[in-house]
C-alpha positions as CSV (number, residue, x, y, z in Angstrom):
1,X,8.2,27.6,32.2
2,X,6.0,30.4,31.0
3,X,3.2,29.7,29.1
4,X,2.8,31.4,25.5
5,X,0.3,34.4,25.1
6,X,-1.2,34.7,21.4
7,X,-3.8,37.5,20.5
8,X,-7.1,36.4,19.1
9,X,-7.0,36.1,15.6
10,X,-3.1,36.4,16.1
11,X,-1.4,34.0,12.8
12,X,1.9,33.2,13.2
13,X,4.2,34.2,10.3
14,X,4.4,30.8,9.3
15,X,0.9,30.0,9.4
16,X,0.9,32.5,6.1
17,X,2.7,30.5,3.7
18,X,0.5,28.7,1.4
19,X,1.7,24.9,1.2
20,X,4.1,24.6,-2.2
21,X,1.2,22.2,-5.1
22,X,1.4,18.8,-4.6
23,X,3.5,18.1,-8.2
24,X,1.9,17.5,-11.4
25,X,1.2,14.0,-12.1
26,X,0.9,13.3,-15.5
27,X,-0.9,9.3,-15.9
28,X,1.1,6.7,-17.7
29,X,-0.2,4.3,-20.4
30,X,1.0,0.6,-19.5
31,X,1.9,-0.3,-23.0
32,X,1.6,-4.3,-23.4
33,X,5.0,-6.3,-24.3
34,X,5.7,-8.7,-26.7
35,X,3.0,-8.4,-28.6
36,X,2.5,-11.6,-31.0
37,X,0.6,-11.9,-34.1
38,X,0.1,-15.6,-35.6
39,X,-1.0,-16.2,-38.6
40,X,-4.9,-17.4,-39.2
41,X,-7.5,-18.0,-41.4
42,X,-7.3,-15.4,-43.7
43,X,-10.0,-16.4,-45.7
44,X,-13.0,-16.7,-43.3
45,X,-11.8,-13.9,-41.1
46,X,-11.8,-11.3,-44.7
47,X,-15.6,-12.7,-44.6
48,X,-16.3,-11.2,-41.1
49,X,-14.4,-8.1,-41.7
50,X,-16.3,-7.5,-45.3
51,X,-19.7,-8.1,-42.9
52,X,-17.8,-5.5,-40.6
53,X,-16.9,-3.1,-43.2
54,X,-20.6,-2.9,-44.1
55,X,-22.0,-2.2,-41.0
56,X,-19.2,0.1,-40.2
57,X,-19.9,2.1,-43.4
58,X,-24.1,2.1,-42.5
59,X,-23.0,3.7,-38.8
60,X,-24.3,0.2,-37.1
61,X,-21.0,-0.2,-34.8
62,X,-22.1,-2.6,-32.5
63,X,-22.4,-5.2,-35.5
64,X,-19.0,-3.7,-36.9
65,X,-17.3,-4.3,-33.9
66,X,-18.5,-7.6,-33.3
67,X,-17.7,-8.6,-37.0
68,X,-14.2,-6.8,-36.5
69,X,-13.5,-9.1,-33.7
70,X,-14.1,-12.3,-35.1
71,X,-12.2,-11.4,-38.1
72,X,-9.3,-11.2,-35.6
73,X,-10.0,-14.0,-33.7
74,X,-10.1,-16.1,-36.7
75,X,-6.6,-14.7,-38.0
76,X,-4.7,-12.4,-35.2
77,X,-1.9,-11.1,-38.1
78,X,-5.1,-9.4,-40.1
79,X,-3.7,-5.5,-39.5
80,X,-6.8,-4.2,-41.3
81,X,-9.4,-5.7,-39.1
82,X,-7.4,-4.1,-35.8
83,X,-7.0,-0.6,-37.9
84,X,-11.0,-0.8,-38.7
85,X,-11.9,-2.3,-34.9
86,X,-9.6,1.1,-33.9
87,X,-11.8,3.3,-35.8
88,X,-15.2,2.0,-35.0
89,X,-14.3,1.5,-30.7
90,X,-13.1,4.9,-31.2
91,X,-16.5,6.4,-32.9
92,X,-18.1,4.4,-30.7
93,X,-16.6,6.4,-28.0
94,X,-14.9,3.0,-26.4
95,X,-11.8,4.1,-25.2
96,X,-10.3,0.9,-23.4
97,X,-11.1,-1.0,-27.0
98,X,-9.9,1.6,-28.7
99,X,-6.5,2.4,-26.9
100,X,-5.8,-1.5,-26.9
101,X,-6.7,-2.5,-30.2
102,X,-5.2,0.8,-32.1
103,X,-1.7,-0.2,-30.0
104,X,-2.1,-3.5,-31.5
105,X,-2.6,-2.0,-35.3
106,X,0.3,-0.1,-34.7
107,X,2.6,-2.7,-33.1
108,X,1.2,-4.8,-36.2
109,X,2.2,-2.3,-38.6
110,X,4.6,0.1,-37.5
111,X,4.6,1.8,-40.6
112,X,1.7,2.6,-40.9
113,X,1.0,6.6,-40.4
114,X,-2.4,6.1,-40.1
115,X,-2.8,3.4,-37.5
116,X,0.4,5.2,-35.0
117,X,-1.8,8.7,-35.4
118,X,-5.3,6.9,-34.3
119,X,-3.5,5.3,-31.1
120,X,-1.9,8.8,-30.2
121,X,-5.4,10.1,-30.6
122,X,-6.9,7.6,-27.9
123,X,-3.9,8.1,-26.3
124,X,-4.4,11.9,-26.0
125,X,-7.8,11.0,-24.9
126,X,-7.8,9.1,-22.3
127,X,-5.2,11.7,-20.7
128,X,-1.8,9.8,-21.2
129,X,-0.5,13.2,-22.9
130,X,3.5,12.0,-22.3
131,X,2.6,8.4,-24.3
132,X,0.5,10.2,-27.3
133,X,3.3,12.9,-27.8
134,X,5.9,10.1,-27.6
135,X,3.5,8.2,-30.1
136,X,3.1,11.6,-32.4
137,X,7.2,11.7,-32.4
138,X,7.3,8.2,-33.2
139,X,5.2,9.1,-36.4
140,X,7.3,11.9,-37.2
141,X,10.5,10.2,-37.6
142,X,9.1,8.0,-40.4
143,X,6.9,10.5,-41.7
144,X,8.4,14.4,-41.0
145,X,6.2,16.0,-43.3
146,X,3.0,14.9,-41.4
147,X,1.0,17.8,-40.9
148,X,-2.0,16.1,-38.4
149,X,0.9,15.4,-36.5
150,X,2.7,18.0,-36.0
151,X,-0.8,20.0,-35.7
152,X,-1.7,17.5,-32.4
153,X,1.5,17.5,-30.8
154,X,1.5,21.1,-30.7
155,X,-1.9,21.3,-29.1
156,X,-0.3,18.5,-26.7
157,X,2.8,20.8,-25.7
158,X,1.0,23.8,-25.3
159,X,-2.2,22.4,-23.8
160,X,-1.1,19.5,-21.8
161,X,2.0,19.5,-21.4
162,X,2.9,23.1,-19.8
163,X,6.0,23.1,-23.3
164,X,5.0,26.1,-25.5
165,X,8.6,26.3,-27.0
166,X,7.8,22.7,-27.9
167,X,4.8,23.9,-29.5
168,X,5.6,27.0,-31.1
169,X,8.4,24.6,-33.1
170,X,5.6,22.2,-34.1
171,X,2.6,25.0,-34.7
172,X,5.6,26.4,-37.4
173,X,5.6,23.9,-39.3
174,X,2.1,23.2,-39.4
175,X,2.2,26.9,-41.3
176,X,5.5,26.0,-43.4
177,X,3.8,22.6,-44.9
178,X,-0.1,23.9,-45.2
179,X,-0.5,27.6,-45.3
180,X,-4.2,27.4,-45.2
181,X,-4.8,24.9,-42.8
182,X,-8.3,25.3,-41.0
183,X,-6.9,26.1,-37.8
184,X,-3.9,28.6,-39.5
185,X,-5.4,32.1,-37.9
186,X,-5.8,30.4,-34.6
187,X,-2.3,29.4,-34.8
188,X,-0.9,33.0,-35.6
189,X,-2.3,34.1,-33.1
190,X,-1.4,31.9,-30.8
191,X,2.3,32.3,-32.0
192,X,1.7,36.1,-31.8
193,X,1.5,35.5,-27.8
194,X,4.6,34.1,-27.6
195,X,6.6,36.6,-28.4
């Protein structure tokens, strides 16, 4: 059997093929099941989350939090303690508080617009860009006319999640529903690229 002869600095052909990208993962939040909220003690817990509210409103969110917590230990149905505890983890930059208690608020209260945008929020910041869309679309279909929605799921689509025809739908109708909306320029000119 002859032996193979290369050249120095010979490359096979096949040598020049530049591997194909590993594929894009995209991380998943593990959304807790059956979610139960019993009744409490109303009553002592509005005490905590009054003590909460306060220190919350004078920037002291250590004490807010802590307040927050045992308003909902006291009485795990009380939706406004998880929607302040939400706000406060979030400003406290506490984003495993934040993405767990705002998914609580919004399990508690489905309804509420408020509560299902602040849990797409921490969703969208700790990088589970599929769940906060889904959780932006969610709001959507109760609320259509939503404009912080449909502004930060079209920053999702064309940021995150590589869908600009997504975007361009959603980007619209932030225009059609507030003309003047801070970021307005920066959107017609995004739009402007598209075409």
């Amino acid at each position: 059997m002859a032996a193979t002869v290369t050249r120095p600095g010979y490359v096979p052909p096949s040598a020049n093929i530049a591997p194909a990208p590993p594929p894009k993962v995209i991380a998943r939040y593990p959304y807790h099941k059956n979610l139960t909220f019993v009744k409490g003690k109303r009553d002592q817990a509005a005490r905590f989350f009054q003590e909460g509210a306060r220190a919350h409103a004078d920037k002291q969110l250590l004490t807010a939090i802590a307040a927050y917590k045992r308003a909902i230990a006291l009485d795990p149905s009380y939706f406004e303690a998880y929607y302040n505890l939400g706000l406060a983890a979030s400003e406290n930059r506490d984003l495993p508080l934040a993405l767990a208690i705002n998914e609580e608020a919004s399990a508690l209260n489905p309804d509420s617009v408020d509560a299902r945008y602040n849990f797409a929020l921490s969703l969208r910041d700790a990088h589970y860009y599929v769940d906060a869309a889904f959780e932006l679309r969610e709001l959507l279909g109760r609320a259509p006319d939503e404009v912080r929605a449909h502004f930060a799921l079209a920053n999702l689509y064309s940021q995150f999640l590589d869908e600009p025809k997504l975007a361009q739908q959603h980007y619209i109708r932030v225009l059609e529903l507030s003309p003047n909306h801070r970021e307005a320029q920066d959107i017609r000119e995004w739009l402007a690229t598209q075409r």
